[in-house]
N, C-alpha and C positions, 0 to 999 in steps of 0.2 A: 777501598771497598772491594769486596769479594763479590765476583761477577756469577762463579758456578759454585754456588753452598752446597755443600757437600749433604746426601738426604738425612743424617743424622741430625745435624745442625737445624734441618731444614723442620727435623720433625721432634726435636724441641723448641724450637722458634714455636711452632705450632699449637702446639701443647701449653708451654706457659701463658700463649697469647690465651688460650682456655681458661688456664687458671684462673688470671686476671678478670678476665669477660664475667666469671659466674658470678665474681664478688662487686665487680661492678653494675649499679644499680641501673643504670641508664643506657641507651644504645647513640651516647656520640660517640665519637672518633677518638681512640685510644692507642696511642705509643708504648709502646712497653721494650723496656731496656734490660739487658743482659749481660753482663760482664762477667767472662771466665779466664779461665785461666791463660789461654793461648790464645783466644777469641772473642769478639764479644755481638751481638745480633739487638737489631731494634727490629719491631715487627707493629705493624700499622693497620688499625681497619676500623668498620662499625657494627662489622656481623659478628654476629653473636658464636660462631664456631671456626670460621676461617679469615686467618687477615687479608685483606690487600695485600701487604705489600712486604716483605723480608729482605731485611738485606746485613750480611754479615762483614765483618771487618777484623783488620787482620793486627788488633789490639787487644791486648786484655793485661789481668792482671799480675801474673808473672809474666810473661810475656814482653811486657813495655818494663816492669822493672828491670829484666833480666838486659836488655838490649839496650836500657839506658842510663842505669842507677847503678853504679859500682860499688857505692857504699850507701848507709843512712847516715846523715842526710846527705842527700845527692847535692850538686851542685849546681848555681842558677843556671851554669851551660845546659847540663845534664837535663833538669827540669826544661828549657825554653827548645832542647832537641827532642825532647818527651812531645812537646806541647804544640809543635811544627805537624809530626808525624799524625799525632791526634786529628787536628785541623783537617790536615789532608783527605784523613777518610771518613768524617763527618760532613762536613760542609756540602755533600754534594744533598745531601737530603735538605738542608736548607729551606730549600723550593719546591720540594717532595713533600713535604709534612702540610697537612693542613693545618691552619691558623690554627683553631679552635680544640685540636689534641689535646688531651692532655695524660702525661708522664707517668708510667708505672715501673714495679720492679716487683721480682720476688725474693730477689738477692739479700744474704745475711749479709754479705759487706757491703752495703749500702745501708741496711738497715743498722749494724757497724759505728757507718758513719755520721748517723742521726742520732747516734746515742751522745756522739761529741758535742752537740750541738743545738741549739734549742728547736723541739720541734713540737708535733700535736699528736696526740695516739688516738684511736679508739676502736673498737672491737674488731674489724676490721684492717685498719692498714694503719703505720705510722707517715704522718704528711711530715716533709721536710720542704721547707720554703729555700726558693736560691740563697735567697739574704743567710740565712741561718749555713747554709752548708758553705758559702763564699766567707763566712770568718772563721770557720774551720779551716779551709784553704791558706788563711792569712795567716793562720796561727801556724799552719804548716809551714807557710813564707818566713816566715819570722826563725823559726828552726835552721831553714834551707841557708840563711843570711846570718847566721851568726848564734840567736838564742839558743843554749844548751838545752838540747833533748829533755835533758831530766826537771826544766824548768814548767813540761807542759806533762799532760797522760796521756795524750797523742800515743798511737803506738811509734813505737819508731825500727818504723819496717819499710821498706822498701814497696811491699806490694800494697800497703795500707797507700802510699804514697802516688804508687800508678791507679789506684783504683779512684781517690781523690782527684788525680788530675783530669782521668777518663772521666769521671764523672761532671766535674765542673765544666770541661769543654763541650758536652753533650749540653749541659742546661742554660751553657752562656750562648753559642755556637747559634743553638738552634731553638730558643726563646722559649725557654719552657719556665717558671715561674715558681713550679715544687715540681717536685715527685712524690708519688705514692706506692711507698713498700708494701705492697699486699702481705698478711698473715695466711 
């Protein structure tokens, strides 16, 4: 985890946590997740204009492919050195997050990734349950272990692969139940 965010980072952290807030009906406590390319920032609060709380990490999605995937499909090393480094800068929010959050995104690769997968839309945001996005994961596993690429429509890309794994360690990690890709 990234101790001094840099004010750019700092001030779309901010911004999307905006986005987010208008389309959300209610004023509980909202996570909102971000995954770019060299970076990725979760941003926490109840107020309607500013979060609590930012914090950015030094994962994203070319980024953790480039550093840990040499090829598609990477390999179980490959993937379980992905998935250490993940750990690492997630887990401290853990005990940071209040219970009661719950999970947002405005990210197309997330939204991506709910396409592979069964989820719910409506005018608003498309929800993705962990269950649905953990057997896209499996179906990745299954690739990663042997099953030929061409057996799935999976993309078979490398950043499709970091993005999937950032993504399932954030909702396994830190007990989030779906996510909601805001439109």
């Amino acid at each position: 985890m990234k101790l001094n965010i840099p004010d750019e980072v700092r001030q779309l952290a901010t911004d999307t946590y905006r986005i987010v807030r208008q389309k959300v009906e209610s004023n509980k406590s909202i996570t909102v997740l971000h995954i770019d390319d060299e970076y990725s920032f979760m941003v926490h609060g109840t107020d309607a204009i500013y979060p609590e709380k930012i914090w950015a990490f030094d994962i994203g999605t070319v980024k953790t492919a480039r550093d840990f995937f040499k090829q598609f499909p990477p390999t179980p090393g490959e993937v379980e050195g992905a998935i250490q480094v993940v750990e690492d800068e997630i887990m401290p929010l853990h005990k940071l997050l209040m219970p009661d959050s719950v999970l947002y995104s405005t990210d197309d690769r997330i939204q991506e990734i709910a396409q592979y997968a069964l989820f719910e839309e409506n005018q608003h945001a498309v929800l993705l349950p962990r269950t649905s996005m953990e057997r896209v994961f499996n179906r990745l596993a299954a690739i990663i272990t042997g099953l030929p690429a061409s057996q799935d429509v999976l993309p078979a890309s490398t950043e499709f692969a970091a993005t999937l794994l950032i993504l399932r360690e954030v909702m396994h990690h830190l007990g989030f139940a779906e996510i909601s890709v805001v439109k």
